[in-house]
ROTOR-990107 format. One record per residue: residue in three letters; x, y, z of N, C-alpha, C in turn. Coordinates in pm, whole numbers, plus 50000, padded with zeros to 5 digits. Example, Ala and Ser with C-alpha at 12.3 -4.5 7.8 and 13.67 -1.06 7.14 Angstrom:
<zalos>
{pafi = ALA; n.x = 51319; n.y = 49431; n.z = 50780; ca.x = 51230; ca.y = 49550; ca.z = 50780; c.x = 51320; c.y = 49670; c.z = 50780}
{pafi = SER; n.x = 51285; n.y = 49775; n.z = 50708; ca.x = 51367; ca.y = 49894; ca.z = 50714; c.x = 51290; c.y = 50003; c.z = 50787}
</zalos>
This chain:
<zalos>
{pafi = UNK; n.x = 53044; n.y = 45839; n.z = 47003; ca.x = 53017; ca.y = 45962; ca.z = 46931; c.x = 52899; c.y = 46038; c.z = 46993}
{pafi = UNK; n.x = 52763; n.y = 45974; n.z = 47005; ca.x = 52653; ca.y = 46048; ca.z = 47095; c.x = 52681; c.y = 46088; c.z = 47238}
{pafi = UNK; n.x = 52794; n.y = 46048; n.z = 47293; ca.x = 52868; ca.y = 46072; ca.z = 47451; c.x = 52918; c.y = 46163; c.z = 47423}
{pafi = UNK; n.x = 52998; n.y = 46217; n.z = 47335; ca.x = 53062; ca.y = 46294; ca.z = 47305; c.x = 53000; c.y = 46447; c.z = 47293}
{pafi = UNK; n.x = 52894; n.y = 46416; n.z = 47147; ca.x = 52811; ca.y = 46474; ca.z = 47126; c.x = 52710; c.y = 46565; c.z = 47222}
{pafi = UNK; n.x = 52650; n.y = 46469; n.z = 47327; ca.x = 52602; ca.y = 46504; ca.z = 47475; c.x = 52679; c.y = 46590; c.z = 47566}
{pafi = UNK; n.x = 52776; n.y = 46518; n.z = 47543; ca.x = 52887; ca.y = 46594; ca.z = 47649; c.x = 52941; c.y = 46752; c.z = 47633}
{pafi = UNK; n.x = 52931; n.y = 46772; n.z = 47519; ca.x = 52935; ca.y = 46912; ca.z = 47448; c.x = 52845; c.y = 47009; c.z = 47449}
{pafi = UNK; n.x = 52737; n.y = 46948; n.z = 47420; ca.x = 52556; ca.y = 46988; ca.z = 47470; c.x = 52562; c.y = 47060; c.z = 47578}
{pafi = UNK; n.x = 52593; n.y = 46961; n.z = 47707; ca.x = 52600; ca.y = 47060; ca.z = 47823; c.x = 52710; c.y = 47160; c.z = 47871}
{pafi = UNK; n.x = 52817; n.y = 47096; n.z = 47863; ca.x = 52902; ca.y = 47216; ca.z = 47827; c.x = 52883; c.y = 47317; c.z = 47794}
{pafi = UNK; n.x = 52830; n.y = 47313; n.z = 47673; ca.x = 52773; ca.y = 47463; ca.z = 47611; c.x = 52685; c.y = 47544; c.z = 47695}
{pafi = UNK; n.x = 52559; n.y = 47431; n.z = 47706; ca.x = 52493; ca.y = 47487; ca.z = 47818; c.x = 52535; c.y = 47567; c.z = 47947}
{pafi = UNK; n.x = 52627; n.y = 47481; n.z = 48001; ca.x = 52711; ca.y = 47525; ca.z = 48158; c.x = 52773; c.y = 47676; c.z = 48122}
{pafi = UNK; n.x = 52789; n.y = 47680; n.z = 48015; ca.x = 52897; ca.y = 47799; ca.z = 47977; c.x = 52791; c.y = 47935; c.z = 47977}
{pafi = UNK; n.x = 52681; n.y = 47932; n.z = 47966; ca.x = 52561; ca.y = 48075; ca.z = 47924; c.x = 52530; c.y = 48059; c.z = 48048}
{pafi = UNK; n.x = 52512; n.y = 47976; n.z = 48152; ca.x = 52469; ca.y = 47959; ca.z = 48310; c.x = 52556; c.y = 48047; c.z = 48333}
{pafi = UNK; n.x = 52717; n.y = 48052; n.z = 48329; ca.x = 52809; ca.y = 48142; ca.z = 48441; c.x = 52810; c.y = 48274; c.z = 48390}
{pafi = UNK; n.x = 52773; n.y = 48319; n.z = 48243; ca.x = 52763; ca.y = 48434; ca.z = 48175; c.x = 52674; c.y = 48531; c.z = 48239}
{pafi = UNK; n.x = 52627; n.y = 48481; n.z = 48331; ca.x = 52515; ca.y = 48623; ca.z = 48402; c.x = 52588; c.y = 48704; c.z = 48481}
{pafi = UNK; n.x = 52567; n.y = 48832; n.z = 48526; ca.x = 52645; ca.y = 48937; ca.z = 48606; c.x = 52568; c.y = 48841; c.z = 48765}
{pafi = UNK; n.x = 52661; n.y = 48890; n.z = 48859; ca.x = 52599; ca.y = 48846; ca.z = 48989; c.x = 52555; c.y = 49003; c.z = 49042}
{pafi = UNK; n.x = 52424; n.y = 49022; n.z = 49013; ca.x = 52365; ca.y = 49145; ca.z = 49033; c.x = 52287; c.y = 49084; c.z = 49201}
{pafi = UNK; n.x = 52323; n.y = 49221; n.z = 49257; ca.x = 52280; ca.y = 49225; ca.z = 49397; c.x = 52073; c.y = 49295; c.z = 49406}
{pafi = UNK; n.x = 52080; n.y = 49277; n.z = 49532; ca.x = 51899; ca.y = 49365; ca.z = 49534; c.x = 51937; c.y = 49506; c.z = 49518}
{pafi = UNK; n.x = 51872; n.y = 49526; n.z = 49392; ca.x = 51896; ca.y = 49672; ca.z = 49385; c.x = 51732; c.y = 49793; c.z = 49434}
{pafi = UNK; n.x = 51803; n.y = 49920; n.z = 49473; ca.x = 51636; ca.y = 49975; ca.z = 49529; c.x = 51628; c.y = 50081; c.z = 49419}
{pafi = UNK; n.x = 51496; n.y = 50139; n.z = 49427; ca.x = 51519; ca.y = 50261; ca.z = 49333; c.x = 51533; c.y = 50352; c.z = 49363}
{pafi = UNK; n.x = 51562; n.y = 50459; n.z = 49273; ca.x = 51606; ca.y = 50626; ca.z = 49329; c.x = 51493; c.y = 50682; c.z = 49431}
{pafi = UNK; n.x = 51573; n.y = 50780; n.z = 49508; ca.x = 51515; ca.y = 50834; ca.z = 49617; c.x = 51389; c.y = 50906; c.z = 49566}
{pafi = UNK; n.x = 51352; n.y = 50980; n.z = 49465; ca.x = 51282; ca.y = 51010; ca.z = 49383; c.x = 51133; c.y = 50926; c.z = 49384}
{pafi = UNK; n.x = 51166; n.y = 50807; n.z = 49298; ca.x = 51064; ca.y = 50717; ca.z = 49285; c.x = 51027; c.y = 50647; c.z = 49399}
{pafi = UNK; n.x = 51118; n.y = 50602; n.z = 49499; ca.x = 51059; ca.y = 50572; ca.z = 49677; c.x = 51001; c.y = 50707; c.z = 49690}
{pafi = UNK; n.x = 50981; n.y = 50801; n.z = 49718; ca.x = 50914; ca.y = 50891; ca.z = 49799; c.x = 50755; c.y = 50953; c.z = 49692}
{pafi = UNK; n.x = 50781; n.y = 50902; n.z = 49546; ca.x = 50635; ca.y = 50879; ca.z = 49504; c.x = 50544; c.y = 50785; c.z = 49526}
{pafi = UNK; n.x = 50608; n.y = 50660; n.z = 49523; ca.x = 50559; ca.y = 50561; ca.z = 49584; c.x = 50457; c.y = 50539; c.z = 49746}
{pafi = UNK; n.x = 50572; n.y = 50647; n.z = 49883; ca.x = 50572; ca.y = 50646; ca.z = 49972; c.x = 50419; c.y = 50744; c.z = 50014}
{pafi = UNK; n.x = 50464; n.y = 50832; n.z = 49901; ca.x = 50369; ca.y = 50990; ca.z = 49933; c.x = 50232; c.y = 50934; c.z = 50003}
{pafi = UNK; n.x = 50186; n.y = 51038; n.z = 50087; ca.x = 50048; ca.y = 51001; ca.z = 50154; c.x = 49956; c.y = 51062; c.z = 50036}
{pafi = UNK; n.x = 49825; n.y = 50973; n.z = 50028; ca.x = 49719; ca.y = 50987; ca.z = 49931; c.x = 49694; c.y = 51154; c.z = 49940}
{pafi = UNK; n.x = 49634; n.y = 51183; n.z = 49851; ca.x = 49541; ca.y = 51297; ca.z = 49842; c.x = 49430; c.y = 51277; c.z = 49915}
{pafi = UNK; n.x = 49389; n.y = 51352; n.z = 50024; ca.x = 49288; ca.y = 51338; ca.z = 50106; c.x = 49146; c.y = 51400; c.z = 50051}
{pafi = UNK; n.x = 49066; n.y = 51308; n.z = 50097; ca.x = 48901; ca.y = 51284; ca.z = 50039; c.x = 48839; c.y = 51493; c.z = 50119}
{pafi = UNK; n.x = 48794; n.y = 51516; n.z = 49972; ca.x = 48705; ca.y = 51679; ca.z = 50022; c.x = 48562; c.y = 51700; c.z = 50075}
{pafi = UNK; n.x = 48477; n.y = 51708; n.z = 50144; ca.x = 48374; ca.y = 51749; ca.z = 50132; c.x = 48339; c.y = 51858; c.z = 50166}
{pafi = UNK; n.x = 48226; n.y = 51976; n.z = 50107; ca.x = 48163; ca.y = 52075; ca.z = 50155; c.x = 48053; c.y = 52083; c.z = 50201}
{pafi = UNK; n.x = 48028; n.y = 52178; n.z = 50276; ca.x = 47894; ca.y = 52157; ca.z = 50366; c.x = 47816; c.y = 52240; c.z = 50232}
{pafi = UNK; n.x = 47667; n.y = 52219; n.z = 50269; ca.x = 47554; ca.y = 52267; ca.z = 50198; c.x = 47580; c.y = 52438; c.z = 50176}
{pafi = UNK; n.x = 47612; n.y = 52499; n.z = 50329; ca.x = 47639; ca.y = 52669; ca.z = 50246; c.x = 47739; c.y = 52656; c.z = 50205}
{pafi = UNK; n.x = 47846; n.y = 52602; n.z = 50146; ca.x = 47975; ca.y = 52648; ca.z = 50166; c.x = 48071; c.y = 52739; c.z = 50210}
{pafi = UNK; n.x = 48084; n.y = 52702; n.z = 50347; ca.x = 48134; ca.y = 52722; ca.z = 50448; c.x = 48268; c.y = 52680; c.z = 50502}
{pafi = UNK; n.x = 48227; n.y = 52584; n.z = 50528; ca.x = 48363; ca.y = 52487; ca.z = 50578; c.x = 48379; c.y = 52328; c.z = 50431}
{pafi = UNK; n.x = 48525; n.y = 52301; n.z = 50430; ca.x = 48534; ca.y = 52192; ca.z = 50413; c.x = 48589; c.y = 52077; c.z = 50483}
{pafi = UNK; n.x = 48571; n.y = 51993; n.z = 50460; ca.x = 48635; ca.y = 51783; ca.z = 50584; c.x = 48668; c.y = 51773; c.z = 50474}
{pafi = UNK; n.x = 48826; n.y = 51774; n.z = 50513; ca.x = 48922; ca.y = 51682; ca.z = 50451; c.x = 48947; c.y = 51513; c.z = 50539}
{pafi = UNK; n.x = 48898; n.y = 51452; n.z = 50434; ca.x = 48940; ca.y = 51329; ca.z = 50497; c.x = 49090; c.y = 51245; c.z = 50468}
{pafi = UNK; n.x = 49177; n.y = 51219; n.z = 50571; ca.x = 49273; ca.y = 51121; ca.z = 50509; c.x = 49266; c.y = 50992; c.z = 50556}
{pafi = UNK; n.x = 49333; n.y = 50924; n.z = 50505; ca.x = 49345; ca.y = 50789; ca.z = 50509; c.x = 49519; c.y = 50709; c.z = 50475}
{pafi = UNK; n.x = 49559; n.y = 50574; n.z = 50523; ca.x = 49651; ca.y = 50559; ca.z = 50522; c.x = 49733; c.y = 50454; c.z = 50368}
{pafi = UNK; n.x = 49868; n.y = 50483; n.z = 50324; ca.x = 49840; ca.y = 50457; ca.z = 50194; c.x = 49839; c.y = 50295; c.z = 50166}
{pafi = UNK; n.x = 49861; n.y = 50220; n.z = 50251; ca.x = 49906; ca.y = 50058; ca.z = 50271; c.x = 49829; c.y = 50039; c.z = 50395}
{pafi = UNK; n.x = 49816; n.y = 49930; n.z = 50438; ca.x = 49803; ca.y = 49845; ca.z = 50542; c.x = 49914; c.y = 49859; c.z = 50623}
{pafi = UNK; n.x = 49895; n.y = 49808; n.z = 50792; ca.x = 49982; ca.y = 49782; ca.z = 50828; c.x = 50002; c.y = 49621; c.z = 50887}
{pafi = UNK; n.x = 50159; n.y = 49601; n.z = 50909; ca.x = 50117; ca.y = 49432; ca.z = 50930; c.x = 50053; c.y = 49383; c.z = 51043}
{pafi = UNK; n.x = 50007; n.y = 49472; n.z = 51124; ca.x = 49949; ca.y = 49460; ca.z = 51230; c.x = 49780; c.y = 49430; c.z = 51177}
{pafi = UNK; n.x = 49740; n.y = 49517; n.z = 51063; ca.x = 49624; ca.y = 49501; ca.z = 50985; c.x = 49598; c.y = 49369; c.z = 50919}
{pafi = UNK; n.x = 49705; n.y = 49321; n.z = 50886; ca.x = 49728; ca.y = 49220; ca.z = 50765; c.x = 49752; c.y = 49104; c.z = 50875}
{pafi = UNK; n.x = 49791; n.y = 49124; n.z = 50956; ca.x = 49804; ca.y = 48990; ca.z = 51055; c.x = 49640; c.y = 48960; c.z = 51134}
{pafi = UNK; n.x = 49608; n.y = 49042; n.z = 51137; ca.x = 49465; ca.y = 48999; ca.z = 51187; c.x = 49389; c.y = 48879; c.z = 51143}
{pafi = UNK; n.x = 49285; n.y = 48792; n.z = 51208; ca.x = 49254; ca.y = 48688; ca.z = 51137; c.x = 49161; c.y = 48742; c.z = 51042}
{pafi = UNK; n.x = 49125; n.y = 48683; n.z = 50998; ca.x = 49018; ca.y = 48679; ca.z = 50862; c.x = 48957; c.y = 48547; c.z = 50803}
{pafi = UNK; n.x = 48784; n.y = 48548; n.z = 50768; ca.x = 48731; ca.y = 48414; ca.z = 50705; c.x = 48757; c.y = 48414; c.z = 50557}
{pafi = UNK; n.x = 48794; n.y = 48308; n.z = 50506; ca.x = 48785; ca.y = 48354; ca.z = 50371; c.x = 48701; c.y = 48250; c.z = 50317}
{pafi = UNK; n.x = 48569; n.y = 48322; n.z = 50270; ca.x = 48512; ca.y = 48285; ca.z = 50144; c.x = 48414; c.y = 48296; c.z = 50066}
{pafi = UNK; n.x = 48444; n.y = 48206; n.z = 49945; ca.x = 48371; ca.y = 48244; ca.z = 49863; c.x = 48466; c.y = 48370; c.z = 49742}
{pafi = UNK; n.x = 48604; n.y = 48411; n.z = 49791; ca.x = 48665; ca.y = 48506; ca.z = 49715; c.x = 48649; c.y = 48612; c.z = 49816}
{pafi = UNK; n.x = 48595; n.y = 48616; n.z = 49919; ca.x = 48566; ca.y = 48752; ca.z = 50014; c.x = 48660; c.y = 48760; c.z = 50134}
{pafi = UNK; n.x = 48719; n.y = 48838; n.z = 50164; ca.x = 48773; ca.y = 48846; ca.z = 50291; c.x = 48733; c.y = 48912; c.z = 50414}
{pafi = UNK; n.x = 48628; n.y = 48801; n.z = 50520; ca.x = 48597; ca.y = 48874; ca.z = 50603; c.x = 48622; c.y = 48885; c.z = 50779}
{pafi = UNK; n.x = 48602; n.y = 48955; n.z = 50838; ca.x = 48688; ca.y = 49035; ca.z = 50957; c.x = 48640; c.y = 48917; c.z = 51039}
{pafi = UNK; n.x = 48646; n.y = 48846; n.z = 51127; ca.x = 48538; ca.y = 48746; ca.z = 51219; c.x = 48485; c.y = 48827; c.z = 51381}
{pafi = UNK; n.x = 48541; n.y = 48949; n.z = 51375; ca.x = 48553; ca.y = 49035; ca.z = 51478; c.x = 48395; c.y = 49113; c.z = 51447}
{pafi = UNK; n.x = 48365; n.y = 49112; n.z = 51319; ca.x = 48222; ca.y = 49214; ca.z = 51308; c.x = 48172; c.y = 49183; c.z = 51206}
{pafi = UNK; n.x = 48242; n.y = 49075; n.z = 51094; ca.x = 48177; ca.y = 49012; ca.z = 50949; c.x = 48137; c.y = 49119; c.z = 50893}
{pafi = UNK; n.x = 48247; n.y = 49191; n.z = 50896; ca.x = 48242; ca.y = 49372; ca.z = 50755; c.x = 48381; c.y = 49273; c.z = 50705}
{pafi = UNK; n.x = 48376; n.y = 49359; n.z = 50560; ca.x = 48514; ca.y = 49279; ca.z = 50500; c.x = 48618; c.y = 49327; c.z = 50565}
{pafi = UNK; n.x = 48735; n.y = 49278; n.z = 50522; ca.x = 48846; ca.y = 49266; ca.z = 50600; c.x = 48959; c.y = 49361; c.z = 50475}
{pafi = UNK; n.x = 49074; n.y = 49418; n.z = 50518; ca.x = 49180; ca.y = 49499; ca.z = 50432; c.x = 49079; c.y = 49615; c.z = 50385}
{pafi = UNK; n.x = 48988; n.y = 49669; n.z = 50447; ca.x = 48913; ca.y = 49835; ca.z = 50374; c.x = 49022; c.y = 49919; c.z = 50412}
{pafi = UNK; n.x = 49058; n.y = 49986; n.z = 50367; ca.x = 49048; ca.y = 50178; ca.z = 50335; c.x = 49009; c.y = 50229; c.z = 50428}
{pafi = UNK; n.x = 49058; n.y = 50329; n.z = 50526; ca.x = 48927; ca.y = 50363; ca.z = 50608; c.x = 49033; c.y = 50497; c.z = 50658}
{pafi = UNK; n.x = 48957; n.y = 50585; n.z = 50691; ca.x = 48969; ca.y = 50728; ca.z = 50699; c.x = 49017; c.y = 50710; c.z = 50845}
{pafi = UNK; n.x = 49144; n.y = 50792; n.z = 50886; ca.x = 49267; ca.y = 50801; ca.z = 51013; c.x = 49230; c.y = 50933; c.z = 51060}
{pafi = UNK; n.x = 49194; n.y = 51035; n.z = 50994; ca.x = 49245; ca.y = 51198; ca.z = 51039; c.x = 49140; c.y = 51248; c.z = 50962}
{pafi = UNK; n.x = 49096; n.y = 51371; n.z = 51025; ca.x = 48968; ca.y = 51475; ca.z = 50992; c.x = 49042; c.y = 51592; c.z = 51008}
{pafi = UNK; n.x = 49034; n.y = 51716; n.z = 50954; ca.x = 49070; ca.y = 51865; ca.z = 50958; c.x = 48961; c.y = 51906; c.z = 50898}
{pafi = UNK; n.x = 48927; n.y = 52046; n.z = 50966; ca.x = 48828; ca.y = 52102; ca.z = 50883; c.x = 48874; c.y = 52272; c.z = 50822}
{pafi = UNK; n.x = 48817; n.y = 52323; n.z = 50742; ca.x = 48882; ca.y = 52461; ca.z = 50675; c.x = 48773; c.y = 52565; c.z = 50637}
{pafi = UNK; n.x = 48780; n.y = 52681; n.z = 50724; ca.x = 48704; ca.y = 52756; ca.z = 50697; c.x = 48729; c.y = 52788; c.z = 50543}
{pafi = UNK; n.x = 48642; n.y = 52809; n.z = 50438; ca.x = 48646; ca.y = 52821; ca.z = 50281; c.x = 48649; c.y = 52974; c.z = 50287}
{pafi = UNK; n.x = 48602; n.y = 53053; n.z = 50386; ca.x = 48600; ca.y = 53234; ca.z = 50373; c.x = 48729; c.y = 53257; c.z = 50403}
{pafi = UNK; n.x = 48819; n.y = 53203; n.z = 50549; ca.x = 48925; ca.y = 53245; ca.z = 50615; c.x = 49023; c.y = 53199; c.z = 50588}
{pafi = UNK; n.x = 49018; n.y = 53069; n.z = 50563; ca.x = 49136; ca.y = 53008; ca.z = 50574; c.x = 49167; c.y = 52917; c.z = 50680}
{pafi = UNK; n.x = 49130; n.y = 52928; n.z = 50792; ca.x = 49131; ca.y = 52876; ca.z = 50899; c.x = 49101; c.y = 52701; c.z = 50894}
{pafi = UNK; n.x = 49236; n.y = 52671; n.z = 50923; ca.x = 49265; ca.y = 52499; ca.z = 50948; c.x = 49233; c.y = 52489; c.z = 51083}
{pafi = UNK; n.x = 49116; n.y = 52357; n.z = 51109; ca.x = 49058; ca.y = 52326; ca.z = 51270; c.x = 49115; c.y = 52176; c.z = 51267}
{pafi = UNK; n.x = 49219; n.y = 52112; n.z = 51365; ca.x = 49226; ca.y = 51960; ca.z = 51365; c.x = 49092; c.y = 51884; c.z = 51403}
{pafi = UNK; n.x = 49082; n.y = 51844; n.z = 51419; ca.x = 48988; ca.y = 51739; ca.z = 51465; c.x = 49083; c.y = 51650; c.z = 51567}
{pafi = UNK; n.x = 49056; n.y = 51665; n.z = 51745; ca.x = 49128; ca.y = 51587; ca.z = 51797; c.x = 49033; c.y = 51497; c.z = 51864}
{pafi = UNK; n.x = 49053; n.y = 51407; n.z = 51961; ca.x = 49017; ca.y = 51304; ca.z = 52100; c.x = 48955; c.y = 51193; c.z = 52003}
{pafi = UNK; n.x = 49017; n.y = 51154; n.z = 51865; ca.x = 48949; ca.y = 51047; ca.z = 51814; c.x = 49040; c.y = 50946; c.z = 51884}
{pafi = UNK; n.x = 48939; n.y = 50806; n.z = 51871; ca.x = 49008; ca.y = 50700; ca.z = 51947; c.x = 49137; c.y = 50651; c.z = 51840}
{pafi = UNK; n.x = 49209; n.y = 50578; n.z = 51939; ca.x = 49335; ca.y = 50505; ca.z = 51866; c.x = 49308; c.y = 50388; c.z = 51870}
{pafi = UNK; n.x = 49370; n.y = 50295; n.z = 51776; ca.x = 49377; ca.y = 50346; ca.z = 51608; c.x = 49223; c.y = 50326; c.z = 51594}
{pafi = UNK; n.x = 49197; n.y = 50403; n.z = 51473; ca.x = 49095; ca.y = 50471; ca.z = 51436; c.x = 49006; c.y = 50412; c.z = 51314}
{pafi = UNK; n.x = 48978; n.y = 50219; n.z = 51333; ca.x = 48948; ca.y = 50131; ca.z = 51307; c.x = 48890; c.y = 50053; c.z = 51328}
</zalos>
């Protein structure tokens, strides 16, 4: 009777296991990837007359080239062993500057590559 009993148990069980849909990797709408994707809002500053402004940008992720780098870890800190500054910062790619009277967009070129 408890064999029996058991035997039914899982059964039952086995039966809510095959009840799931076989759902594939699904991605999300093109919409929500390209909010996700969007490049940051770039950092403003103005000079003392206001004159010109530096827009600073920066990149929105790491790359795995960043993330593969070595690193010490500790203590909870992650640091670079190349210069012992932390390791995964933020760090500003591209400079433009903007005349605030004209209008006038200036790139900022001959910075080194990559810019890290």
């Amino acid at each position: 009777m408890k064999k029996t009993i058991l035997n039914l148990f899982f059964l039952a069980l086995s039966g809510s296991a095959f009840a799931q849909d076989a759902i594939s990797y699904q991605t999300p709408p093109q919409a929500i990837t390209d909010l996700l994707l969007a490049k940051p809002t770039p950092g403003v500053s103005i000079d003392s007359k206001a004159e010109w402004m530096l827009f600073s940008e920066r990149n929105s992720f790491p790359s795995i080239e960043e993330l593969a780098m070595p690193e010490y870890r500790i203590a909870g800190m992650r640091i670079n062993p190349n210069n012992y500054s932390p390791s995964r910062q933020t760090y500003i790619n591209n400079f433009s500057l903007k005349n605030i009277k004209t209008g006038k967009t200036l790139a900022v070129t001959g910075l080194p590559t990559p810019l890290y």
